[in-house]
N, C-alpha and C positions, 0 to 999 in steps of 0.2 A: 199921337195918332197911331192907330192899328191897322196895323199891313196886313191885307187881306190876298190869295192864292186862288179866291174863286175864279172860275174863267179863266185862268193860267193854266202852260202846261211848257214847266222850264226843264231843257236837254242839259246836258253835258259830254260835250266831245267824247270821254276817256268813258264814260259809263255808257255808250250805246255798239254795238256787235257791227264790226260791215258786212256789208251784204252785197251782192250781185247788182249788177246796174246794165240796164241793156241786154239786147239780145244777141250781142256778140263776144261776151264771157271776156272783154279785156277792160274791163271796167269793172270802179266797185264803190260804194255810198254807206255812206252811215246819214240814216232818218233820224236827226237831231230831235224834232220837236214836230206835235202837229197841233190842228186847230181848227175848226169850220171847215173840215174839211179840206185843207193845204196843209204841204210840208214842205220842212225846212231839211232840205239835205247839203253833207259836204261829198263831194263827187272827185275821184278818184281816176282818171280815164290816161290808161296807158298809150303810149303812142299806136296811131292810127285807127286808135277810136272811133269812130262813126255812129250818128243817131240815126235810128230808122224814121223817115218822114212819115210826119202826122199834126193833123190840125191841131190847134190848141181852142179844148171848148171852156176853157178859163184861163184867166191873164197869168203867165209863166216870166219868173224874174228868175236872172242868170247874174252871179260879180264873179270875176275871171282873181284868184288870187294868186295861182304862179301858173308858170311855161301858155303855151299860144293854142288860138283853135281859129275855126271858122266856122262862122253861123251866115248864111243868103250871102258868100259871096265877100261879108266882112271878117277883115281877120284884127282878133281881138288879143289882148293879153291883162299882165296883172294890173287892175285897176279900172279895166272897163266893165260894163253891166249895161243889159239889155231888159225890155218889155216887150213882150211877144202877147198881143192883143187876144181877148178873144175873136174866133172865126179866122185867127190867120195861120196858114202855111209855112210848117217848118218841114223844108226839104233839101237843106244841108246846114251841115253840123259834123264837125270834123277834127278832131287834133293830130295830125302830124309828129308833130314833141312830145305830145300828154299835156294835161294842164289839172289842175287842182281848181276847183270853182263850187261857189255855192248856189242852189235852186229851190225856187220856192213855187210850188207849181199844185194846181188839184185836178185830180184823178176823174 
């Protein structure tokens, strides 16, 4: 059988630049992969990190893989993972520690 690349678009950690994440310059991402229009980031967020509230007008996936945050109030760490619907409010988001997590989210 022939393995076919079409409609693929495969990252690799060590081949993508990090970049800025947030508008509070203590955070940083490397944009792994994208697709339809979503992207797959690993997120970097030094401690007391903060996300500026904003609706989500497409369904946004978060897996927490080290140190602790808080997203509405729940405080998460390595191994937990949330669905942030479309039309719903994210108006806190948070890490205290920093935490390392990956998000899959469209613009």
């Amino acid at each position: 059988m022939e393995h076919s690349l079409e409609g693929w678009n495969i990252g690799h950690v060590d081949e993508v630049p990090w970049g800025p994440w947030g508008s509070t310059g203590n955070a940083r991402a490397k944009v792994l992969t994208s697709g339809d229009g979503f992207m797959f980031a690993l997120v970097e967020a030094e401690p007391g990190y903060a996300g500026d509230p904003h609706e989500h007008a497409h369904p946004e996936f978060l897996y927490v893989i080290d140190g602790t945050l808080r997203t509405q109030d729940r405080h998460m760490g390595p191994g937990d993972a949330y669905i942030a619907a479309p039309g719903s409010v994210h108006t806190d988001f948070v890490t205290e520690t920093g935490a390392t997590y990956l998000s899959i989210f469209k613009l």
